[in-house]
C-alpha positions as CSV (number, residue, x, y, z in Angstrom):
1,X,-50.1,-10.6,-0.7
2,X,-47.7,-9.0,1.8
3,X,-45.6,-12.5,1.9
4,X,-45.2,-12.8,-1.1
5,X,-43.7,-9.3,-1.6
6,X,-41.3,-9.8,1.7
7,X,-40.8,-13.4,-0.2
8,X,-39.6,-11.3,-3.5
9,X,-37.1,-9.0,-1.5
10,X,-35.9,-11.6,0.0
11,X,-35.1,-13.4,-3.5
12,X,-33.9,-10.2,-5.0
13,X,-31.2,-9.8,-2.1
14,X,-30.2,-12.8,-2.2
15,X,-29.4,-12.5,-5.8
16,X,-27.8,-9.7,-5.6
17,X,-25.6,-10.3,-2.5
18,X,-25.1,-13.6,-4.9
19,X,-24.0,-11.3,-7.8
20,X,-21.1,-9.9,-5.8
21,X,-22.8,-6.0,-6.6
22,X,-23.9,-5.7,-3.1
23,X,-20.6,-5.9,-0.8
24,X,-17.4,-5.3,-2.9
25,X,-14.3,-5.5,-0.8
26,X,-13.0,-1.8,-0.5
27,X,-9.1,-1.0,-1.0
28,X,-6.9,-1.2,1.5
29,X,-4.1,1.7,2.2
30,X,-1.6,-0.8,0.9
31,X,-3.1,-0.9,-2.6
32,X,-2.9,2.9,-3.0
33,X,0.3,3.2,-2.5
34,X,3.0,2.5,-6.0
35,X,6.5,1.7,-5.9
36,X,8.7,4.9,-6.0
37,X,9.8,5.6,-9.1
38,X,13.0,4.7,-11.0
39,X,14.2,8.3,-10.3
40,X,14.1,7.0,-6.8
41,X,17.6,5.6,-5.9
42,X,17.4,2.6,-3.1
43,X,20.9,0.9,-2.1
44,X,19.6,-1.8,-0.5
45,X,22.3,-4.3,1.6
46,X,19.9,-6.8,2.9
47,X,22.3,-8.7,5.5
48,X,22.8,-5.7,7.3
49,X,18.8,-4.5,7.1
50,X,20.2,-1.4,5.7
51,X,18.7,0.8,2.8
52,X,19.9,4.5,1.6
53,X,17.0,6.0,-0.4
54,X,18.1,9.2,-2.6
55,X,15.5,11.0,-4.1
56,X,16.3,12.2,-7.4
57,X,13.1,13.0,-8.5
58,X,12.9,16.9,-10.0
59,X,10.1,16.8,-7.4
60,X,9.8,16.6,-3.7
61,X,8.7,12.7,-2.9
62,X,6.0,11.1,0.0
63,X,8.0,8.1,0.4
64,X,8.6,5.3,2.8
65,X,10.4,1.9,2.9
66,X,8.4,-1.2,3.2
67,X,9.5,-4.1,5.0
68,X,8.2,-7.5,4.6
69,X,7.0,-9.3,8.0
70,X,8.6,-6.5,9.8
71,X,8.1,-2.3,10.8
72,X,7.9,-0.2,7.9
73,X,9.3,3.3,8.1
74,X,7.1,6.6,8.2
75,X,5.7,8.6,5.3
76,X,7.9,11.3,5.0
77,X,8.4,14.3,2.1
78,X,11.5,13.8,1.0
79,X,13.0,17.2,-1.6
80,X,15.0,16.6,-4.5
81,X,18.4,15.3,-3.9
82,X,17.3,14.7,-0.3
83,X,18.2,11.1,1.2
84,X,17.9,9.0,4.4
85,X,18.7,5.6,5.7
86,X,16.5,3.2,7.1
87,X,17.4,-0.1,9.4
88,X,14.9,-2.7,10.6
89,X,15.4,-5.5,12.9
90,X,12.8,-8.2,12.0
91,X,11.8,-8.9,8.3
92,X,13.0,-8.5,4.9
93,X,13.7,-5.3,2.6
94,X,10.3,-5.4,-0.1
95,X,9.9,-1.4,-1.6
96,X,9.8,1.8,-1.2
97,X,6.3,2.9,-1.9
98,X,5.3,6.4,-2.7
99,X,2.6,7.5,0.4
């Protein structure tokens, strides 16, 4: 009797490992994170890797650029009417994310 109950747990794991209920993937930081809103201005001038983010947002921002195959800048709080400049060296301009 006590194979064939080991035998049963071991079918019922199986099936539910199968099922995709037992290890779901879990969300990266990345996926948390939204592009800024439209209230966020970007002027972005991509053959200089240059961007000027303005935050006109009625509400202080967490913001940061993101840079495709490259360094991103840090999560900052950024006020209203607050702005910055970021440059990168490798990579391409993607978004600025809120953090």
């Amino acid at each position: 009797m006590k194979f064939h109950k080991s035998a049963a747990l071991g079918i019922l794991a199986a099936a539910v490992l199968g099922s995709g209920l037992a290890a779901a993937p879990t969300a990266t930081a990345a996926d948390a994170m939204g592009t800024a809103p439209a209230c966020v201005k970007r002027d972005v001038i991509k053959h200089r890797k240059y961007v000027k983010v303005t935050n006109n947002c009625r509400e202080a921002m967490h913001l940061k650029v993101v840079i495709d195959w490259g360094s991103d800048s840090p999560c900052l709080t950024y006020q209203p009417g607050e702005q910055w400049e970021w440059n990168w060296g490798r990579g391409s301009y993607g978004k600025v994310v809120t953090c």
